[in-house]
Structures are given as C-alpha cells and as structure tokens.
C-alpha positions as CSV (number, residue, x, y, z in Angstrom):
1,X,295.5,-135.5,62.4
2,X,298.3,-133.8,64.4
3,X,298.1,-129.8,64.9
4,X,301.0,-127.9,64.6
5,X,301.5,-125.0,66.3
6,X,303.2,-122.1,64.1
7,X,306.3,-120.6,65.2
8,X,306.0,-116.8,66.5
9,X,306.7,-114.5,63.9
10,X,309.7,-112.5,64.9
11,X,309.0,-109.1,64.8
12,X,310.9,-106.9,62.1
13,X,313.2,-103.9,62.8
14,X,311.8,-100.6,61.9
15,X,315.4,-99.8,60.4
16,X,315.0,-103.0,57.7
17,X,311.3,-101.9,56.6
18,X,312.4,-98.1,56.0
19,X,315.8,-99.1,54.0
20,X,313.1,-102.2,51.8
21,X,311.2,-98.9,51.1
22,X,314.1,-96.4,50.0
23,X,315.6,-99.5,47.9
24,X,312.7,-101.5,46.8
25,X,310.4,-98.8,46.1
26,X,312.9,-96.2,45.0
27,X,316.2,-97.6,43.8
28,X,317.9,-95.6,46.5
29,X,321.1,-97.2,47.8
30,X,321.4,-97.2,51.6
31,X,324.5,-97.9,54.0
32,X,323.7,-100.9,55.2
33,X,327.0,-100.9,57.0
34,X,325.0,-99.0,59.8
35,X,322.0,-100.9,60.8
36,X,319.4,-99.7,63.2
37,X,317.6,-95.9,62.6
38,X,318.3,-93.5,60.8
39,X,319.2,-95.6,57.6
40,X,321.3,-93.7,55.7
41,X,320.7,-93.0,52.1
42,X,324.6,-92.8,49.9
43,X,324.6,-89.2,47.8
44,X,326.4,-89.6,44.9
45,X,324.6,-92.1,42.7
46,X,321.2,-90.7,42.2
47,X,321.3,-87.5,43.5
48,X,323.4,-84.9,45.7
49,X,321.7,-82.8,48.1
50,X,322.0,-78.8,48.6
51,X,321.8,-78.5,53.1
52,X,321.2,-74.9,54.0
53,X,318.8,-73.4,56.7
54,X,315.3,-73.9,56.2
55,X,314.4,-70.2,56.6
56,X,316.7,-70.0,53.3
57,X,315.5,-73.3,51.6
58,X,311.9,-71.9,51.5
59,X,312.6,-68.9,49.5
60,X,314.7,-71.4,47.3
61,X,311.7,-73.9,46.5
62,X,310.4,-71.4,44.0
63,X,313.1,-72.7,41.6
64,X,312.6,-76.1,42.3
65,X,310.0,-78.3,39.9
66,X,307.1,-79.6,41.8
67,X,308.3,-83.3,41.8
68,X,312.0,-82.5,42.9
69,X,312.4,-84.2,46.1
70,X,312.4,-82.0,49.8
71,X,313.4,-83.0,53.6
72,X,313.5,-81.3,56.4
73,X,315.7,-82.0,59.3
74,X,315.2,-79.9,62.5
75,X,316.4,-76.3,61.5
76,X,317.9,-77.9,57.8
77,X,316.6,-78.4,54.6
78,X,318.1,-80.5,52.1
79,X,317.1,-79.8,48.2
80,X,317.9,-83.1,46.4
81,X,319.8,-82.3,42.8
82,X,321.7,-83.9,40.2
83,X,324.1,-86.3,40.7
84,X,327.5,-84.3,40.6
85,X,326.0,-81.3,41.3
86,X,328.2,-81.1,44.7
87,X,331.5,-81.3,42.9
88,X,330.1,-78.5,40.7
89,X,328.9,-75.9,43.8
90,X,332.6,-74.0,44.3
91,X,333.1,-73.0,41.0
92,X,329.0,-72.3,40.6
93,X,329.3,-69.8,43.8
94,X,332.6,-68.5,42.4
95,X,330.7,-67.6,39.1
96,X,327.8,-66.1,40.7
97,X,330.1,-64.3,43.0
98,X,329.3,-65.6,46.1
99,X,332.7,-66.9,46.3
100,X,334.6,-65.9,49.6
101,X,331.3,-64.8,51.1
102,X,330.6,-67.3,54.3
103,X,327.3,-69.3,53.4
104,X,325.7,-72.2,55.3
105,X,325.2,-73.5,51.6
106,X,327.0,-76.9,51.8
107,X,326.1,-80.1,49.0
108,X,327.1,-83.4,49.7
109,X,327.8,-85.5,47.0
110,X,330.3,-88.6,46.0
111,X,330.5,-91.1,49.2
112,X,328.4,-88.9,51.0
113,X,325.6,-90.1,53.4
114,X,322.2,-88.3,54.8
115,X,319.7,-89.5,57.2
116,X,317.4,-91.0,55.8
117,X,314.0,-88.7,56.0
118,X,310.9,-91.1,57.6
119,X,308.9,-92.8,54.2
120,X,305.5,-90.6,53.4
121,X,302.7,-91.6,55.9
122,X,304.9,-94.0,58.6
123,X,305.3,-92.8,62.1
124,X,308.6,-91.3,62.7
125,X,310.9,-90.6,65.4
126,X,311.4,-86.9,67.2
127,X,313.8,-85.1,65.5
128,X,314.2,-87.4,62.3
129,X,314.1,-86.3,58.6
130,X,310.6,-85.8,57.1
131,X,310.1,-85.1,53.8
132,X,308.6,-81.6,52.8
133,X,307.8,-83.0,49.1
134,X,308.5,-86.9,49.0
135,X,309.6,-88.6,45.4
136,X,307.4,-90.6,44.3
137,X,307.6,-94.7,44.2
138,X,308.2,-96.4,41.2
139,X,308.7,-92.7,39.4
140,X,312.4,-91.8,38.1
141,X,313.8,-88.8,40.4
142,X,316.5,-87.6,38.4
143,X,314.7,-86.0,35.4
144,X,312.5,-84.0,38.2
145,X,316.0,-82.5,39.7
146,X,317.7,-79.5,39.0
147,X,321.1,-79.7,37.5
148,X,324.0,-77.8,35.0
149,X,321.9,-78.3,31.8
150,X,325.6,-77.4,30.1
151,X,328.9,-75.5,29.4
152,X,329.5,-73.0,26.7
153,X,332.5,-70.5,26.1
154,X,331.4,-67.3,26.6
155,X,334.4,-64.5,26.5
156,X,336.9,-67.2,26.5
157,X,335.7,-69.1,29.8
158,X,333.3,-72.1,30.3
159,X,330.0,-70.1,31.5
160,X,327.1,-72.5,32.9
161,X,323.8,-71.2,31.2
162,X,320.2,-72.4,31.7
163,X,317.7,-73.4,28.9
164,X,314.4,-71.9,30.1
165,X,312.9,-74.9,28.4
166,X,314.7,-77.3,30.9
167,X,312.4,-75.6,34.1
168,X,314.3,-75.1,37.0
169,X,318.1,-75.1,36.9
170,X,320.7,-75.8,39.1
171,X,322.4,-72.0,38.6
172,X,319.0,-70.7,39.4
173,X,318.5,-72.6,42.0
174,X,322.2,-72.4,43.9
175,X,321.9,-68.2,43.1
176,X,318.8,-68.2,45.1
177,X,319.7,-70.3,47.7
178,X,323.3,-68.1,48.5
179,X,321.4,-65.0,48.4
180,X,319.0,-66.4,50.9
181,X,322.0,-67.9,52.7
182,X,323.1,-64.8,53.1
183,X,320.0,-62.6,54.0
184,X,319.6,-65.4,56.7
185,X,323.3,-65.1,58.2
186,X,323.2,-60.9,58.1
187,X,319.9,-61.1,59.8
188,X,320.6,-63.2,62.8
189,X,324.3,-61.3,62.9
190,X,321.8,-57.9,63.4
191,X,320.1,-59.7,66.1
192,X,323.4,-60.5,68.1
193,X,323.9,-58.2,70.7
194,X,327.1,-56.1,70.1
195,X,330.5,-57.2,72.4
196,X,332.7,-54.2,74.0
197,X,335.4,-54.7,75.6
C-alpha cells in the first residue's frame, strides 16, 4: 500500500474569510474589486450609514433600536440606516433647520463604500472598524434600522412624520445627531485659541 503524502494547505487570506463572513453570514455585498484588508462593504443596497463624530454618535444611540447596527472607526461613528436614507439627509436637515449650518453629519449611500468594521470576536488590525453593536448573523438588518416611515402634506408641503409605534425614526434620529453635531463643533471652536493679527 503506497502512502501519499497530502499537499500543504495553503493558508487563506484574512481579507477572503472577513468578506465569506459579511456575505455568507450576512448578505452584505462587498467590493471585491479591492482585495486584501479592509474589505469594503457597498452602502446602498441594504443600508446607508449616517458618519459623524463619535462624541456626537453617542448622544444619538438613544434613538437608535437596540439591534440597529454601530461601528466605530478611530474618532467616527457610523449609524447604519435605511437604504436611501442618504439621498433623503439634505432635505431632512433643511426641514429640521439645520440647513446652511456646517455639520460633520455626512451619509453615504448609492455606490458608496465603508471599511468594513472587523467581524464580532476576530482579532483585528490597529486602527480598523469595530463594531460598537454588531448585526446579528442570519437575522434581517433592515427592519432593525431607522428610516422615513412616510410623507404627508401638511400646510401644502410634503412633511416627514414619525409613527411612535415604528420605534426609532430616522427624523429623530438625524435631529439628534445635528444638534449633537453641532454642540460638538461649537465646543471644540471654544477650545481654539483666538488669532489676532
């Protein structure tokens, strides 16, 4: 009886098991366009993400329902929403009246990418995404994120209203998150020291 000798399993990227995870376990598309670490995950089709300070994103997790989806990149935190959510953020900020007023509230949405924030429990890299509150694999994400519940005509122009019965909205959540913004930008401009020339 001859012996064979197996061949050497060839180790397997980092990069390939974290984008199996986001995609298998998930349904998350990824770019695979750009292999290697961070993957990126596409914004768009499951969700857009709301990127504002973290010092602001913690004051805005109060609106947010448990199981809606955190990460938390370095001095950012991204809030993960509805699909289409970023195409609605101008006009939502212009109806709250935060329109005009400079915010480091951004969403990225449509043909967007974000790094990719390192699975629940597997070593990650300094200075990568980690997720504050992970979704959950093999749960949907999009009923557990906040979005425009719907449109009505109030005084002759569409008004966005929230159902309290649909939790957390996405005008609740966007109000909170510009005023935050905004606490956050007037208190470091206090804590620059003033320029005379």
């Amino acid at each position: 009886m001859a012996f064979t000798v197996p061949q050497p399993r060839v180790p397997v990227e980092p990069s390939v098991l974290v984008r199996q995870w986001y995609e298998n376990e998930l349904g998350w598309a990824t770019d695979e366009r750009l292999p290697g670490l961070p993957v990126r995950l596409l914004t768009g089709l499951r969700f857009d993400v709301l990127q504002l300070p973290a010092e602001a994103g913690f004051a805005a997790l109060r609106h947010l329902g448990p199981k809606a989806p955190v990460a938390l990149r370095g001095e950012t935190m991204r809030l993960f929403v509805a699909a289409g959510s970023a195409d609605e953020l101008p006009g939502l900020l212009d109806w709250l009246e935060w329109g005009g007023i400079p915010l480091d509230l951004t969403a990225i949405g449509a043909g967007g990418r974000i790094d990719a924030p390192t699975p629940p429990g597997w070593p990650g890299t300094r200075g990568a995404a980690v997720w504050l509150r992970p979704p959950e694999p093999g749960c949907e994400v999009e009923p557990t994120l906040p979005a425009l519940p719907s449109l009505s005509c109030v005084g002759g122009g569409a008004m966005p209203h929230s159902d309290p019965a649909v939790g957390s909205g996405l005008v609740r959540l966007v109000d909170t998150a510009a005023t935050q913004c905004h606490r956050v930008r007037l208190r470091r401009t206090r804590r620059q020291p003033l320029a005379f020339s």
